[in-house]
N, C-alpha and C positions, 0 to 999 in steps of 0.2 A: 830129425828136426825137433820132434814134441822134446825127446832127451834134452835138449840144449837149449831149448827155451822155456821150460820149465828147472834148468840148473840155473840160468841169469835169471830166474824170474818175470821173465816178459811174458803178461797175458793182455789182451785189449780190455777185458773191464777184470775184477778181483773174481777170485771164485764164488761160484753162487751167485755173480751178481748180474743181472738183466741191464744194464745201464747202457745206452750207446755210448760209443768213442768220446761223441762231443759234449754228452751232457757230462762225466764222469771228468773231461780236461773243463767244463767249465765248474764245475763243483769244486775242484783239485784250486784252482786260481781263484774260490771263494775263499776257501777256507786257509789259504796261504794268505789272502787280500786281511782277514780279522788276526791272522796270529800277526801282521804288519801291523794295523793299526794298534794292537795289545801293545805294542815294542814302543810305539810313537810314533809312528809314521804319518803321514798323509799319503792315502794311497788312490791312484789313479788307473782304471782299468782299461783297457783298450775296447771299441767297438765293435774295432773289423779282424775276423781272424787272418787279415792280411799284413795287420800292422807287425812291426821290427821285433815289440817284444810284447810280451802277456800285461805286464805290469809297469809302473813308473813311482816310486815314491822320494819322498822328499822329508829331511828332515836336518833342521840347524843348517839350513842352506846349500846342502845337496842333494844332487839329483841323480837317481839311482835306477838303472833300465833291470827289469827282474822277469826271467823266462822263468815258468813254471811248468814242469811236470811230475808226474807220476811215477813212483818207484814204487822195489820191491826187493827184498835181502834175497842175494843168491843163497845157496848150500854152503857158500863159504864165509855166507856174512859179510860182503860188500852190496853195497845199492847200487842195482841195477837200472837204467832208466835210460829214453833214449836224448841221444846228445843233441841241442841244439845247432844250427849251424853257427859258425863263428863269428864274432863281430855282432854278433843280434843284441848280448844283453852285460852288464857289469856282474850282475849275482845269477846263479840257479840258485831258482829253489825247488827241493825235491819233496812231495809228500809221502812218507813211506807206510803205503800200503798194508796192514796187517799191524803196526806198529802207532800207528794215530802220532808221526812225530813229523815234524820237518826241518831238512837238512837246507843248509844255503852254502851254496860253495861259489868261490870265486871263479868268475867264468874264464879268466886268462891265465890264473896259477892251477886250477882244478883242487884247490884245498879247502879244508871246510872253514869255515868262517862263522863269526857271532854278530850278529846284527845289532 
């Protein structure tokens, strides 16, 4: 099991790092929240970690539902991350771990996308 989730890249916080789960996804939907507003956005975060999606922005009159999580490049150089459930959001966006970049992919076509 360590073999295969260390080839996807799946660890609960980065190596070396002491952060729990929740601070580490709320940290992950800051720092996707400011490279949003950098783009132009108006960005909207949620309260409860119950609500449909992480983020909500808005820009030139539409409204954009945006899950955020956490990535990591496998062995083979795809991003690894885990998949939301369906219908929750319009964009992911991924922060990629080790690499300070973030990906946004279309949540219904799974292709990467420029905001």
């Amino acid at each position: 099991m360590r073999c295969w989730r260390e080839f996807n890249g799946f660890r609960a916080t980065p190596r070396g790092m002491k952060i729990p789960r929740g601070t580490m996804g709320a940290r992950t939907e800051l720092l996707v929240s400011a490279d949003l507003m950098y783009r132009g956005y108006d960005v909207f975060r949620a309260l409860s970690p119950s609500c449909n999606c992480d983020l909500v922005i808005f820009k030139n009159g539409e409204i954009v539902r945006v899950e955020v999580r956490t990535g990591y490049k496998n062995l083979r150089g795809d991003i690894s991350y885990n998949k939301p459930p369906p219908d929750r959001s319009d964009v992911i966006a991924v922060w990629v771990h080790g690499q300070n970049k973030i990906v946004y992919i279309n949540a219904r076509s799974k292709e990467t996308i420029d905001l």
